[in-house]
C-alpha positions as CSV (number, residue, x, y, z in Angstrom):
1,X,0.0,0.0,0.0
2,X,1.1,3.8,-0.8
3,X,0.4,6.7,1.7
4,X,-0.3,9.7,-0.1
5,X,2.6,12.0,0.6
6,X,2.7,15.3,-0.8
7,X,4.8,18.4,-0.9
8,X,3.7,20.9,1.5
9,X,2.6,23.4,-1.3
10,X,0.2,21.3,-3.0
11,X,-3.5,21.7,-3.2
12,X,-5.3,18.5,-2.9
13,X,-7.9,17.7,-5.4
14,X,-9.2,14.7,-3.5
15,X,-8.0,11.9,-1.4
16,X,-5.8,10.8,-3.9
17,X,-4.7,13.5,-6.2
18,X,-3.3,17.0,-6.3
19,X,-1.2,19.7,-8.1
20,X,1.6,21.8,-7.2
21,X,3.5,24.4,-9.0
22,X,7.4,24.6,-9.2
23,X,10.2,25.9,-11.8
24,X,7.2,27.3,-13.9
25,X,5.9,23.7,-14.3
26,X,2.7,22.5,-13.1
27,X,2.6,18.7,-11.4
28,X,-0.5,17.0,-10.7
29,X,0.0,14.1,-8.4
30,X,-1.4,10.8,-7.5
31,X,-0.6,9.7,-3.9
32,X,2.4,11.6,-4.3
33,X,3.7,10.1,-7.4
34,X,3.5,12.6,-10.8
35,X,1.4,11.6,-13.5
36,X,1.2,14.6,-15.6
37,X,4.1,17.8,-15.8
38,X,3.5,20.9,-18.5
39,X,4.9,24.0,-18.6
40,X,2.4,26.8,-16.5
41,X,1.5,28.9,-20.5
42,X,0.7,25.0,-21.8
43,X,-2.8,26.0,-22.3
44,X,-3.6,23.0,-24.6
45,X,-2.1,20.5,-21.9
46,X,-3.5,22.1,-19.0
47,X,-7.3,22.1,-20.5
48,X,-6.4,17.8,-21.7
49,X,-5.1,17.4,-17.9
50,X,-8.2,18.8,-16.4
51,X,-10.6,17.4,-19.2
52,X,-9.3,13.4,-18.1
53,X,-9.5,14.1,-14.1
54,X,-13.1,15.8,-14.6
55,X,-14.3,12.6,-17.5
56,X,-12.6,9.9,-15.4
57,X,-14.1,11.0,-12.5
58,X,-10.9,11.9,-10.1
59,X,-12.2,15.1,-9.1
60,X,-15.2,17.4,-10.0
61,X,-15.2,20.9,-11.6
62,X,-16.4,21.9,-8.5
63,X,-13.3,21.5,-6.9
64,X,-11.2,22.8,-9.6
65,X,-13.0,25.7,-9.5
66,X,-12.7,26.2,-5.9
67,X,-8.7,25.5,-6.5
68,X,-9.3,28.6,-8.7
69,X,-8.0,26.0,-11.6
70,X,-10.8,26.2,-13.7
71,X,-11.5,30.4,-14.4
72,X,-15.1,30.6,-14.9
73,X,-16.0,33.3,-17.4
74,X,-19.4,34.9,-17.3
């Protein structure tokens, strides 16, 4: 079994993942371990990352939202 250790600065998405900024790259984590990296101005990566946690059900928009991941335009 894997505890889910994470750097301090991380903000957790759920249980199980979260994402952390460092060195202008963006890390989203699952128990600790990274799963995806891209640059902070990937745009098109950022919106595939967040598209496959929100589809495969590892964290709501919601939360993302709340993260201030997701900018809501109105």
């Amino acid at each position: 079994m894997q505890l889910p250790i994470f750097p301090a600065n991380t903000k957790l998405l759920s249980s199980d993942w979260g994402v952390f900024e460092k060195d202008n790259f963006v890390y989203y984590l699952h128990n600790g371990s990274p799963v995806h990296i891209h640059d902070k101005n990937d745009l098109n990566t950022y919106r595939y990352v967040i598209a496959t946690l929100i589809v495969n059900h590892s964290c709501s928009a919601t939360v993302l939202t709340r993260l201030a991941l997701i900018q809501t335009y109105m």
